[in-house]
C-alpha positions in Angstrom: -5.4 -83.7 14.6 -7.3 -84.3 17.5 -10.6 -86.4 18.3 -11.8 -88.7 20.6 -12.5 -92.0 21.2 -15.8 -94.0 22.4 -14.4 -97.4 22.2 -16.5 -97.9 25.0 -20.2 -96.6 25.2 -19.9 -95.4 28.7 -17.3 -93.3 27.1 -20.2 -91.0 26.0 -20.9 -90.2 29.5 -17.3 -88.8 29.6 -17.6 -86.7 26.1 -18.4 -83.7 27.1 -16.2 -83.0 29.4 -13.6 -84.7 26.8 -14.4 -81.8 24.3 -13.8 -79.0 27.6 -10.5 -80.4 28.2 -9.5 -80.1 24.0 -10.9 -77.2 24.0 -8.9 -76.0 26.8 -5.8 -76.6 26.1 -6.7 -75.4 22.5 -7.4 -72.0 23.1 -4.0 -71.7 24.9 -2.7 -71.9 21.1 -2.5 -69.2 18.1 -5.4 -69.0 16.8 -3.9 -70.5 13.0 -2.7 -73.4 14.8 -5.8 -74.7 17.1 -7.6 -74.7 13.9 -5.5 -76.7 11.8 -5.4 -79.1 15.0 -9.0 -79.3 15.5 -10.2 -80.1 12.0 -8.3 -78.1 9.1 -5.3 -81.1 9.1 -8.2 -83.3 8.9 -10.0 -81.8 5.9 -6.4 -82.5 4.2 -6.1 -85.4 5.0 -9.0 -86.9 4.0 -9.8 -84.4 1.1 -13.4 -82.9 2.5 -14.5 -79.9 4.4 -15.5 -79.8 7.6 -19.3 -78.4 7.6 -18.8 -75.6 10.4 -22.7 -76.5 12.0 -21.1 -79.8 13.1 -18.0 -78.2 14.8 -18.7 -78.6 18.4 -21.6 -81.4 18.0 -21.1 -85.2 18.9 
């Protein structure tokens, strides 16, 4: 999996360009894998779908 982390709230001023970078080095991946990295190993793990409108959203 991958995600971020705002443990701080200037962090937000830093998410955006936190999702380019993952999404970066993502795309350098097969396509099966970048998704089961981004949020398919997470819909496993916790047992819940990931609503595709939120992908991409804070």
């Amino acid at each position: 999996m991958v995600g971020s982390d705002t443990w701080i709230n200037a962090q937000w001023d830093r998410y955006t360009g936190i999702m380019t970078s993952n999404r970066a080095w993502l795309s350098k991946l097969p396509r099966e894998v970048a998704e089961k990295i981004a949020y398919k190993n997470a819909e496993k793990l916790f047992g819940r779908k990931v609503s595709m409108e939120l992908i991409g959203t804070k």
